[in-house]
C-alpha positions as CSV (number, residue, x, y, z in Angstrom):
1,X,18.7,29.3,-4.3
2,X,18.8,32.0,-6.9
3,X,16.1,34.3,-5.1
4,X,16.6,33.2,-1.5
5,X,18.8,34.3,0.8
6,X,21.8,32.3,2.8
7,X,20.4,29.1,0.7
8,X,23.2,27.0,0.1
9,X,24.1,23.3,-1.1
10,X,25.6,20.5,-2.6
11,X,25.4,18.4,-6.1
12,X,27.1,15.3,-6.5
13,X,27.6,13.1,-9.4
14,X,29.1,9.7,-9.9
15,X,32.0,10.9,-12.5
16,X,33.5,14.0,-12.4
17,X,32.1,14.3,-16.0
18,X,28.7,13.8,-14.4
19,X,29.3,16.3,-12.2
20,X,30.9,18.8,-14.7
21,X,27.6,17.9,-17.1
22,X,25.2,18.9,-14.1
23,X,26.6,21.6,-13.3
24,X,26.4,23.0,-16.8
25,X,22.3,23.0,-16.0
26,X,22.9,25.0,-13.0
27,X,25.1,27.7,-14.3
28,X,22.7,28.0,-17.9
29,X,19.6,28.5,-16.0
30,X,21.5,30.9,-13.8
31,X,22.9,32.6,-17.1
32,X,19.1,32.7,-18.7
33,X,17.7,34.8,-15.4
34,X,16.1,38.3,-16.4
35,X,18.2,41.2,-14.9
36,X,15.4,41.7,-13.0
37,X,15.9,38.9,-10.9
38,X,19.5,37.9,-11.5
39,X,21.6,38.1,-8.2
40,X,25.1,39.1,-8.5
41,X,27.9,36.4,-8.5
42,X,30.9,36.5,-7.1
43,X,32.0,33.0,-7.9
44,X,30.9,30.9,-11.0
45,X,33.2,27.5,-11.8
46,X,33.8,24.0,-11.9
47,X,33.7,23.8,-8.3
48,X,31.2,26.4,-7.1
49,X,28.4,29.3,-7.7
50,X,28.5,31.7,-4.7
51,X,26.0,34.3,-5.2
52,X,27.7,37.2,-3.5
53,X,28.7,40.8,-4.4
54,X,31.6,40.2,-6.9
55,X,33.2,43.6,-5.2
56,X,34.7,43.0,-1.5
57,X,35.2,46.5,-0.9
58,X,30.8,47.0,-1.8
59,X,30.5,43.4,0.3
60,X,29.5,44.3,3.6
61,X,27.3,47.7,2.0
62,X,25.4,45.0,-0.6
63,X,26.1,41.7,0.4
64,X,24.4,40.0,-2.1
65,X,22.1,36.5,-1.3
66,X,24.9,35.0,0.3
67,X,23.4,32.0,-1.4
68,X,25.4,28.9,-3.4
69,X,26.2,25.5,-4.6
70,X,29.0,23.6,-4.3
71,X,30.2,21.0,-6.8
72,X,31.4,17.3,-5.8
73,X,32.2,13.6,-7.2
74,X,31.0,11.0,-4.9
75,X,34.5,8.8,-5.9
76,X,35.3,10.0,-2.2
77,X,34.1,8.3,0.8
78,X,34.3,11.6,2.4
79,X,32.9,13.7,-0.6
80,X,29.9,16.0,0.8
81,X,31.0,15.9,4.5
82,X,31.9,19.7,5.3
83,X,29.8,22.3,5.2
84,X,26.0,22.9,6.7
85,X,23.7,23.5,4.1
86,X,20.0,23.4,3.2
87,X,19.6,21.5,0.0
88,X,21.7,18.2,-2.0
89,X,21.2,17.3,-5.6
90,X,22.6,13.5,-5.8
91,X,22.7,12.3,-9.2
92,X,23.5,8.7,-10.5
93,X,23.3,8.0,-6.9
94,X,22.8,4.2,-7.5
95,X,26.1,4.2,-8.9
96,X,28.0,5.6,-5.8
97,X,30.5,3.4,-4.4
98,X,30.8,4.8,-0.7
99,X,27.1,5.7,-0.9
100,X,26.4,5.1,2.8
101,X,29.4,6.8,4.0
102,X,28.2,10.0,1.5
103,X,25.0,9.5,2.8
104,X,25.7,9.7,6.3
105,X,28.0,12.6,5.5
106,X,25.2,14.6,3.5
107,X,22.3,14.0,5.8
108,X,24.5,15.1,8.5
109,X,25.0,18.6,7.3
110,X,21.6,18.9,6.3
111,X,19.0,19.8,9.2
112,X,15.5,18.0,9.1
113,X,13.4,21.7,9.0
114,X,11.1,23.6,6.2
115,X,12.8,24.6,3.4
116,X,15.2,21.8,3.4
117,X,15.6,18.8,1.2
118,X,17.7,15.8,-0.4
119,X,17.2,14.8,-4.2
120,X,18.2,11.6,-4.9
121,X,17.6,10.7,-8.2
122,X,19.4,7.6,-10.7
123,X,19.4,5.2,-13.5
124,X,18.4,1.8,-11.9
125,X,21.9,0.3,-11.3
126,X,20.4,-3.2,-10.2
127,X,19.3,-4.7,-6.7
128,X,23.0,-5.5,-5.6
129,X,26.3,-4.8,-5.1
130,X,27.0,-0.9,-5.7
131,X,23.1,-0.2,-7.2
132,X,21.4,-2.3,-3.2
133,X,21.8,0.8,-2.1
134,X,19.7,3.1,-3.8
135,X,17.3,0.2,-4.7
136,X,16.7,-0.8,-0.7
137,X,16.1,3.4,-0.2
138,X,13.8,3.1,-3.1
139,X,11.7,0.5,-1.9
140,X,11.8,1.4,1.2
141,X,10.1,5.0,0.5
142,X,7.7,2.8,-1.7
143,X,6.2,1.2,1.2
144,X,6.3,4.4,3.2
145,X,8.6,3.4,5.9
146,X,11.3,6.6,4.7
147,X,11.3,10.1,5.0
148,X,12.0,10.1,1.1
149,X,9.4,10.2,-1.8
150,X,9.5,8.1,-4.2
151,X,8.9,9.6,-8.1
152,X,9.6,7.6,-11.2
153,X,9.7,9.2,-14.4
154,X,9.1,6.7,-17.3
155,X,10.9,6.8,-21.0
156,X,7.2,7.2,-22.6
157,X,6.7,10.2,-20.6
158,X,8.9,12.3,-22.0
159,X,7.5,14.8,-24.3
160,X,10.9,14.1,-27.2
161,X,10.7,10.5,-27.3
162,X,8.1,10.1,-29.7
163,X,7.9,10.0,-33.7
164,X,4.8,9.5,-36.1
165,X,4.4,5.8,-37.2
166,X,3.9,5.0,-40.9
167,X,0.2,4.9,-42.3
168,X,1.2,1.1,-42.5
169,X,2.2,0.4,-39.0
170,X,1.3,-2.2,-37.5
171,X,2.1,-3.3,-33.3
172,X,4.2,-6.2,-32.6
173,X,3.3,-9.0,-30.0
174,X,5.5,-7.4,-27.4
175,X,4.3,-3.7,-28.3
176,X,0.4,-4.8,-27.5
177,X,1.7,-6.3,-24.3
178,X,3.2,-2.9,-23.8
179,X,0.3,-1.2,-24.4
180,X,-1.9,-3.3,-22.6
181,X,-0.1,-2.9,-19.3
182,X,0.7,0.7,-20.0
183,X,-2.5,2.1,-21.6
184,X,-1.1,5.5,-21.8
185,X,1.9,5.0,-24.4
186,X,1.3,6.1,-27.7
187,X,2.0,4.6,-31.1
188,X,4.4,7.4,-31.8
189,X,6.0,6.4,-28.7
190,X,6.5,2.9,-29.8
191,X,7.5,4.0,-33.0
192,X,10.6,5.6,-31.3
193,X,11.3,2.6,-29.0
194,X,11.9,0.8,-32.1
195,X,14.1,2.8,-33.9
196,X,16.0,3.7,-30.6
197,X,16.5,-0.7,-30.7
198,X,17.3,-0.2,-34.1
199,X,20.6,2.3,-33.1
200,X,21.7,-0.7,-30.6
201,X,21.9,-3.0,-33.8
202,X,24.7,-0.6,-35.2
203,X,26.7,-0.1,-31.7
204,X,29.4,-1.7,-30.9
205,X,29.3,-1.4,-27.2
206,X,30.6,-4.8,-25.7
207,X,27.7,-5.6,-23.8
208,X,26.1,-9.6,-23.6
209,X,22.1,-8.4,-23.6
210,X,20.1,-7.9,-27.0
211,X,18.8,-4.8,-28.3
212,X,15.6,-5.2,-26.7
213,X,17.5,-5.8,-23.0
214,X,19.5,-2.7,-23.6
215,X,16.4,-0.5,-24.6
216,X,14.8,-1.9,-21.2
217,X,17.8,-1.2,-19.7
218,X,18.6,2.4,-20.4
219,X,14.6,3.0,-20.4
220,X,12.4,1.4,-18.0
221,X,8.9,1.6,-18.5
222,X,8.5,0.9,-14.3
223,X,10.4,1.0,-11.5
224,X,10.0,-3.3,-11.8
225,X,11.7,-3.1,-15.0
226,X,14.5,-0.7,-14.1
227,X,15.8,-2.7,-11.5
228,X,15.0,-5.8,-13.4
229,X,17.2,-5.0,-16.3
230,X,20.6,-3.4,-14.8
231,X,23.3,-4.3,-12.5
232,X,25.2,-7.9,-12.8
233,X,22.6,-10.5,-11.8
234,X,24.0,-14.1,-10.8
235,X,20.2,-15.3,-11.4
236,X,18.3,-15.1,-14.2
237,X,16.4,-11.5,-13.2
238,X,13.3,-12.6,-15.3
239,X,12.7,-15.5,-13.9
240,X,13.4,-14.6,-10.1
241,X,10.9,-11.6,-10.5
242,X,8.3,-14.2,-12.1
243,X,8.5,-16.3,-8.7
244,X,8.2,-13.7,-6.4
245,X,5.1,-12.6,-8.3
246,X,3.4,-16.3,-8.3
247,X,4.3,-17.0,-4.5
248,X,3.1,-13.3,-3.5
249,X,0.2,-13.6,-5.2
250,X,-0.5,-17.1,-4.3
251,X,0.8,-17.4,-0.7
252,X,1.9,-21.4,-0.3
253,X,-0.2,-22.8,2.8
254,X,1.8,-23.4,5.6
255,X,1.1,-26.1,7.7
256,X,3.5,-26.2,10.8
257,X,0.5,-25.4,13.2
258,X,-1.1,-28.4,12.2
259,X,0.5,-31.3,13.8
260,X,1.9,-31.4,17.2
261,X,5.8,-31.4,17.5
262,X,7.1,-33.0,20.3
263,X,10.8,-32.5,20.0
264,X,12.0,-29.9,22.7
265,X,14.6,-28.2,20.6
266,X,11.8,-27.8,17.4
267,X,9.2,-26.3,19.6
268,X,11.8,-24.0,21.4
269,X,12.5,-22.7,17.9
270,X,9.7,-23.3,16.0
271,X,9.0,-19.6,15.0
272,X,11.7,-19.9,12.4
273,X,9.8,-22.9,10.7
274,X,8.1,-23.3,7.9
275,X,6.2,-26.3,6.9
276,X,4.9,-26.9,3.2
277,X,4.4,-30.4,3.1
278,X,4.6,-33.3,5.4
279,X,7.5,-36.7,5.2
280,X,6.0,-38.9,3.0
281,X,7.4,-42.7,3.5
282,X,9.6,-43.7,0.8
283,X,11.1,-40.3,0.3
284,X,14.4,-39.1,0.6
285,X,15.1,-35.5,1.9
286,X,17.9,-33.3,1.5
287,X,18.5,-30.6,4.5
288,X,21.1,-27.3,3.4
289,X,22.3,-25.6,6.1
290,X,24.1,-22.1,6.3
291,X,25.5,-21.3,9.9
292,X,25.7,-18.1,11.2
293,X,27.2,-17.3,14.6
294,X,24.0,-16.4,16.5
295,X,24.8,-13.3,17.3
296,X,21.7,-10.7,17.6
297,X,23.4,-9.1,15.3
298,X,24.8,-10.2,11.9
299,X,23.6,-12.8,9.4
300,X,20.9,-16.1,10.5
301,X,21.2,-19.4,10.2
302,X,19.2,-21.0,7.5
303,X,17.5,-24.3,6.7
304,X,16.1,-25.1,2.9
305,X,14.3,-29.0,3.3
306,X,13.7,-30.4,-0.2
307,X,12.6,-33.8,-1.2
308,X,14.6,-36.2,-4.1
309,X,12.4,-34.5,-6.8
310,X,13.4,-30.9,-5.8
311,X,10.5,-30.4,-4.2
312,X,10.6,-27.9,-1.1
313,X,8.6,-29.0,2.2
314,X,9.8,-26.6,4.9
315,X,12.7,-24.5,5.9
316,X,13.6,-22.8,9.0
317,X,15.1,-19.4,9.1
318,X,16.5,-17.3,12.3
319,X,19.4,-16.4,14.9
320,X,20.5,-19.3,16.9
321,X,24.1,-20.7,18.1
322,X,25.9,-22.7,16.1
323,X,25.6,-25.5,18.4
324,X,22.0,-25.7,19.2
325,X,21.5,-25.2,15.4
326,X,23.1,-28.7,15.0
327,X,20.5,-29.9,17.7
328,X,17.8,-28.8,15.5
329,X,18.8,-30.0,12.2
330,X,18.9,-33.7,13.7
331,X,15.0,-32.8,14.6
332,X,14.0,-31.9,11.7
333,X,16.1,-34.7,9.9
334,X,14.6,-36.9,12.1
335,X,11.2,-35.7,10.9
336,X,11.9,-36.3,7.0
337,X,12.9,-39.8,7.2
338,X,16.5,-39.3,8.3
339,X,17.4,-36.7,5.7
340,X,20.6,-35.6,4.7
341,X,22.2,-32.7,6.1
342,X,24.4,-30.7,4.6
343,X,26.0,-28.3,6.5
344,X,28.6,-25.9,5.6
345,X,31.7,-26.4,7.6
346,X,33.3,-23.3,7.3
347,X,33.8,-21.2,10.5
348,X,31.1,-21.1,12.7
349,X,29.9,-24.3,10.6
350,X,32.6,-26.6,12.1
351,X,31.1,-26.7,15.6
352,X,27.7,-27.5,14.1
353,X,29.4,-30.2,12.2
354,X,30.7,-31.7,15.0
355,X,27.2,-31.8,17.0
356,X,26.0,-33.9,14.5
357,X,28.6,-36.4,14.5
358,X,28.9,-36.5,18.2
359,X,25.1,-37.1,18.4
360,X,25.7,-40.1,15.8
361,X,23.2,-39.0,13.1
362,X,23.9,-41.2,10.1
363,X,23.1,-39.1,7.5
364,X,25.4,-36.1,7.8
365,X,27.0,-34.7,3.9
366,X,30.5,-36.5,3.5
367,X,33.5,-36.8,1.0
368,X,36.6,-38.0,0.1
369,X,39.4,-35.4,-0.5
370,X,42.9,-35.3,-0.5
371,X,44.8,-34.7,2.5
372,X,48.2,-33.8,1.6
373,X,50.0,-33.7,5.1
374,X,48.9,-37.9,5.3
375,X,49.4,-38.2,1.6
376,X,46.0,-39.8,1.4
377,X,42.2,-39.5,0.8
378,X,40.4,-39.0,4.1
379,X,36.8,-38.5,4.7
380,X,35.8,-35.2,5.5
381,X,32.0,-34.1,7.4
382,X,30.2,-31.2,5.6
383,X,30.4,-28.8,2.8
384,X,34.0,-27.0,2.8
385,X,33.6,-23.8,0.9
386,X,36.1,-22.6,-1.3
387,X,36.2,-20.7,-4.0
388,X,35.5,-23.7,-6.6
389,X,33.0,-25.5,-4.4
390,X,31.1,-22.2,-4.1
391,X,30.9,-21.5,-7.9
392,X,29.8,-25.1,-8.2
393,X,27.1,-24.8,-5.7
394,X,26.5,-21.2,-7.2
395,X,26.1,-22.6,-11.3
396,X,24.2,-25.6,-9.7
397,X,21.4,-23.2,-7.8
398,X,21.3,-20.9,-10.9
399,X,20.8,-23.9,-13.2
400,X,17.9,-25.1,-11.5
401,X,16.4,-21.6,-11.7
402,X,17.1,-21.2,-15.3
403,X,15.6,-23.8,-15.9
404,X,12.6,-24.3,-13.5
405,X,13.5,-27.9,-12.1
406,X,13.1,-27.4,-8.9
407,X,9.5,-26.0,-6.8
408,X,10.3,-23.3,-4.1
409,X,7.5,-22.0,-1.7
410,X,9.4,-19.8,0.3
411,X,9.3,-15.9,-1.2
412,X,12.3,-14.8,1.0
413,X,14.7,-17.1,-1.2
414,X,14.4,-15.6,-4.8
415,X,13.7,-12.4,-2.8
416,X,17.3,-13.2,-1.7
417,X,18.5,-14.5,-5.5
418,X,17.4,-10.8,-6.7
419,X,20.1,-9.4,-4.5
420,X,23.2,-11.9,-5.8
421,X,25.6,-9.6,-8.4
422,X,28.5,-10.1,-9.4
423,X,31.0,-7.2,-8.0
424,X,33.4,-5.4,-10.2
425,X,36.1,-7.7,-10.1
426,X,33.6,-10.5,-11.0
427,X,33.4,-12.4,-7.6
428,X,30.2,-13.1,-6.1
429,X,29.7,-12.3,-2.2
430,X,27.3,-14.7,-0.8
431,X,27.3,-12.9,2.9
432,X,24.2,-12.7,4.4
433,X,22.1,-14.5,1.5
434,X,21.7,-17.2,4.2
435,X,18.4,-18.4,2.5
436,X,20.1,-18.8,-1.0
437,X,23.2,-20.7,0.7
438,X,21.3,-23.4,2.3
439,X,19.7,-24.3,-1.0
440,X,22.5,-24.3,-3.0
441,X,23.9,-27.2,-0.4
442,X,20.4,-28.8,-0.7
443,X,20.9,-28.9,-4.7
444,X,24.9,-30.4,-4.1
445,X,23.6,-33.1,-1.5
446,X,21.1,-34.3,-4.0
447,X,23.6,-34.0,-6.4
448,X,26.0,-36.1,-5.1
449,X,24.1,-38.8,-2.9
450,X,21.9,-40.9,-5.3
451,X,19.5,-42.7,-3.0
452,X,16.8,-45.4,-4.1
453,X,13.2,-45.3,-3.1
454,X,13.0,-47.1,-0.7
455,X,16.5,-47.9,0.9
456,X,19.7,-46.1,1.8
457,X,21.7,-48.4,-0.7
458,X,25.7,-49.1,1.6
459,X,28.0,-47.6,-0.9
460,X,26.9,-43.9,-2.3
461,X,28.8,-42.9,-4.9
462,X,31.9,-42.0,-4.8
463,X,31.9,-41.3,-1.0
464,X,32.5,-44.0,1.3
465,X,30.1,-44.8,3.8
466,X,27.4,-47.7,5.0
467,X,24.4,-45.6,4.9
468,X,21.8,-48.6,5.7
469,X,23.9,-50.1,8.7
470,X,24.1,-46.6,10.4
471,X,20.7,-45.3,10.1
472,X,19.5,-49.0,11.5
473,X,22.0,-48.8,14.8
474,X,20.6,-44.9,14.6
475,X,16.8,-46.0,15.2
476,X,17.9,-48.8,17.3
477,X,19.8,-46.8,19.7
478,X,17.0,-44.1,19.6
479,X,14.1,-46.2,19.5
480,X,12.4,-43.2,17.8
481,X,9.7,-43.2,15.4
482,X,8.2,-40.5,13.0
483,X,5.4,-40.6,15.0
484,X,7.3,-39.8,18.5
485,X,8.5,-36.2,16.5
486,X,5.8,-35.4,14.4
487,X,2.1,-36.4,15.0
């Protein structure tokens, strides 16, 4: 920009204070320049540099490089819009809250030629909510399926953050794990890690996370870390990350192909199905089941099977009509010993609520609640989502990954979990974590129906219902086995 010719662009920040920061770089380097090579300026504040003759009258004799940057805060949906240019410098992008609409803006005015490029560069602001951005660009260029590259830059690498350790120094258990997994940090550099933890001690930022989270926070020693530490997790980050690790690393057999389905509506959709383990007899199962509309575009439908120890033996995942879906969940109830379903009757959920009950399946998720137009208790099919029964599911599913009680096979789920934040104004949107829905309503049906071993027992709980007597009239009017779904 400060040699070439008609070379103009754009740098962005996520606070005007950002911005104003950044900009100081710019205008110091351009300050430092040797005469020799220093262009003339015609404009040089806190909204642009234009490198033009500073003399309109001498203008069109000695132009000057007709060269420039302009100076934005992406607080705008429409910030970076105008304008053709060849370069953008987006800091802190991972914190932009219209980053899509910027980034359709920027890349706009920005042709794909030589000489051209886009800088995107960030603090790790998490895997969701404002940060999913710049994380699914990130991994995205990782696996080479962007025009972006991707560069990371980590804390140990930088030549000031370093200071000579004691004679008496001595590594702790977490610094050899450090510099067993990262061979090229120095004790000097740990030696500055731990005084910078040290400063955290003193600071009264209100923050929940130790010193140690905060260091790993503000400096990552990988990419895995940075978005590991930062944004507003719902799940416990560490432990998400752990699974996906085990379950890449040790892919979970699948066993669908194995036995021979003969249920019309399983083999119609049996690409979405996922088989871990087959019914066992004296098992109870527990089906959750998130409905989507179908469409071919928008959100699936999603099916997470468990049995009563929390065990997960199949799901099925994929875009089908609310309808059919409920079709399919009586098949693959049917396969696991009757299991319970438990649908979410919201919306689109209502009509596949409704196949089930018209079909007569006996084991369909029911409760008692109050209907205040009757003045009385009334039984009501499927899981009504509201904004308490959601956090309830929501603790419940977080619980059992805090704590490691239940055994999931499938990767996409806590691939999914690492994606649930909490937004600014502390709610959680759940939309399109279809996967992490349907076992939330698998944990709150096991939760709330308490079957024996061996029989349905007639009262369940609180909920009303005869259990036994309707799954016997079930089979009888059926006269289906096991055997006739799933040989």
């Amino acid at each position: 920009m400060f040699t070439d010719y008609h070379y103009t662009g754009l740098m962005m920040a996520d606070k005007k204070a950002r911005t104003d920061t950044v900009a100081g770089i710019y205008k110091t380097f351009l300050n430092e320049l040797d005469g020799d090579i220093k262009p003339m300026i015609a404009k040089n504040n806190t909204e642009e540099v234009l490198l033009d003759n500073p003399d309109e009258k001498l203008r069109k004799v000695n132009p000057g490089l007709g060269s420039g940057i302009i100076f934005e805060t992406g607080n705008d949906p429409n910030a970076g819009r105008s304008g053709t240019r060849r370069f953008a410098h987006l800091t802190e992008h991972a914190f932009y809250r219209y980053a899509k609409e910027i980034d359709d803006g920027v890349q706009n005015s920005i042709p794909l030629a030589d000489d051209t490029a886009i800088i995107k560069e960030s603090t790790a602001n998490g895997r969701a909510g404002t940060g999913k951005s710049f994380y699914d660009l990130w991994q995205a260029a990782k696996r080479g399926e962007s025009i972006y590259k991707p560069f990371f830059v980590a804390w140990y690498e930088v030549d000031d953050y370093f200071i000579t350790p004691p004679d008496n120094w001595k590594a702790t258990k977490k610094e050899l794990d450090i510099l067993k997994k990262h061979p090229t940090v120095t004790e000097a550099n740990l030696m500055w890690r731990r005084l910078k933890i040290q400063e955290y001690l003193n600071d009264d930022e209100d923050t929940i996370l130790t010193p140690e989270e905060r260091f790993c926070q503000d400096f990552p020693l990988d990419d895995e870390e940075a978005f590991l530490s930062t944004g507003a997790p719902v799940f416990d980050n560490e432990k998400v990350n752990a699974l996906i690790r085990k379950l890449r690393e040790n892919k979970p057999i699948e066993i669908q192909h194995r036995f021979e389905i003969k249920s019309r509506i399983v083999k119609q959709f049996f690409d979405g199905l996922k088989i871990y383990a087959p019914p066992r007899e004296n098992r109870q199962y527990y089906i959750g089941a998130d409905v989507s509309e179908g469409l071919a575009i928008g959100d699936a439908s999603s099916a997470f099977i468990m049995d009563h120890e929390y065990r997960q033996v199949a799901r099925w995942h994929g875009k089908i009509d609310p309808d059919m879906f409920g079709h399919l969940l009586i098949a693959i109830g049917e396969i696991y010993n009757n299991a319970l379903i438990i649908p979410e009757s919201n919306a689109m959920g209502h009509t596949t609520v409704t196949t089930i009950r018209n079909q007569g399946y006996p084991m369909l998720y029911k409760e008692l609640v109050e209907d205040e137009s009757e003045g009385k208790r009334v039984v009501k099919y499927g899981w009504r989502t509201t904004v308490k029964s959601k956090m309830d599911m929501l603790n419940e599913a977080v619980k059992f990954i805090r704590d490691g009680e239940c055994q999931i096979l499938d990767v996409k789920l806590p691939e999914e979990m690492a994606l649930v934040a909490r937004e600014e104004n502390g709610k959680v949107v759940l939309n399109g974590r279809d996967r992490v829905v349907a076992f939330a309503l698998a944990l709150m049906g096991r939760k709330h129906y308490n079957f024996s071993e061996r029989t349905i027992p007639k009262r369940i709980n609180s909920v009303t219902g005869t259990g036994e007597e309707e799954r016997i009239a079930w089979e009888r009017k059926h006269k289906k086995s096991k055997a006739d779904m799933f040989d």
